[in-house]
N, C-alpha and C positions, 0 to 999 in steps of 0.2 A: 504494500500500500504506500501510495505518496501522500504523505500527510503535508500541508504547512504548517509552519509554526501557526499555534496558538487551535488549530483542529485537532479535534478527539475522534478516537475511532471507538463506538461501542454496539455492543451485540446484547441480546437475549435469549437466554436459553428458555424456549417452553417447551412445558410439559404439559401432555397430557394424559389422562386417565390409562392408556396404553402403556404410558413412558413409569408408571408408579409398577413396584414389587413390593411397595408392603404397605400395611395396613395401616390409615388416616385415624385421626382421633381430634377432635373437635376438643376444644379446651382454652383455659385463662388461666395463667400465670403469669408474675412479673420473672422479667430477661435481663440479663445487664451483658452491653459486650463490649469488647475491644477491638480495635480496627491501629494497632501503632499506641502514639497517645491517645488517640481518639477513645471516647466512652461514649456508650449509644444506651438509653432505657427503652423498655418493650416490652409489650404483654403478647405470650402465646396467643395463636389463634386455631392452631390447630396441628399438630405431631407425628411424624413416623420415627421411626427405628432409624431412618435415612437420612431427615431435615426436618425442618417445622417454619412454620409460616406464621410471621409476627405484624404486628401493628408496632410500628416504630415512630417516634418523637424524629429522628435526623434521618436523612437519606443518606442510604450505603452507594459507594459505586460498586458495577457490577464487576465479578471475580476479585472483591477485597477479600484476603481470607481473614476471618474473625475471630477470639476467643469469646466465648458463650458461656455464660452462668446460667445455670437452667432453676431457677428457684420452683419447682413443682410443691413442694412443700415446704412453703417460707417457715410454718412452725418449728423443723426440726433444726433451722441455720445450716444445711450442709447442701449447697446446690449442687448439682450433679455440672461439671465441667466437660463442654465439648469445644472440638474447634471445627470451622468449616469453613465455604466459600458462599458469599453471595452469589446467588443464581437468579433473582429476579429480585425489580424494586420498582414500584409505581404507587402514585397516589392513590391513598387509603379515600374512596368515595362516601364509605361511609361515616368519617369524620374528616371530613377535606381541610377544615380551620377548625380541628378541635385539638386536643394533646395529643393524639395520635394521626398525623396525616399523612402518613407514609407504610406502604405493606412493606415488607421485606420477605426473600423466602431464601432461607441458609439450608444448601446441602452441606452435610455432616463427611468429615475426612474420614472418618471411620463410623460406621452404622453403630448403633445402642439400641440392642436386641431388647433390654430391660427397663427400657424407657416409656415403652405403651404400660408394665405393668405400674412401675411406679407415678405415673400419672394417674390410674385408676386408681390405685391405693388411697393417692392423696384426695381424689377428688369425691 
């Protein structure tokens, strides 16, 4: 690609219901990530074993890889720690100017087979 100064090149990876192998989980919990210095808050919206898809306060760029706190059970203080890549980021429509106006969707560097259970647990 020939870029000029000051042009960006970016992509989106979508998925669809074909492109998924494991099982969705619809759910809320607070997220906290890391992107460098950067610190990003967020509440789950919904979980695999693979990635999860959040309602985020800041926009990620796409293929930032991130450190993820997964508070599923804020009671117990112990988040469950993943890291992964930004795969998709678009305006959250349904709070477009609210605290959350940003979706984000992190696929996970290595899957968390134990992650649908401990969501049910808590929830």
């Amino acid at each position: 690609y020939n870029l000029a100064q000051g042009d960006h090149l970016s992509y989106t990876v979508r998925m669809t219901a074909e492109n998924r192998s494991s099982r969705r989980v619809k759910t809320w919990f607070p997220v906290r990530m890391r992107h460098g210095e950067r610190r990003n808050t967020a509440v789950a919206k919904d979980v695999s074993a693979k990635g999860i898809l959040l309602a985020a306060r800041r926009r990620l760029e796409l293929g930032s890889q991130v450190h993820v706190s997964l508070h599923v059970d804020p009671e117990s203080g112990n988040p469950r720690l993943v890291q992964g890549t930004v795969v998709r980021q678009e305006p959250n429509a349904n709070d477009p100017g609210g605290l959350w106006p940003y979706k984000v969707a992190i696929e996970f560097d290595q899957p968390d087979p134990e992650l649908l259970t401990a969501v049910g647990a808590a929830g």
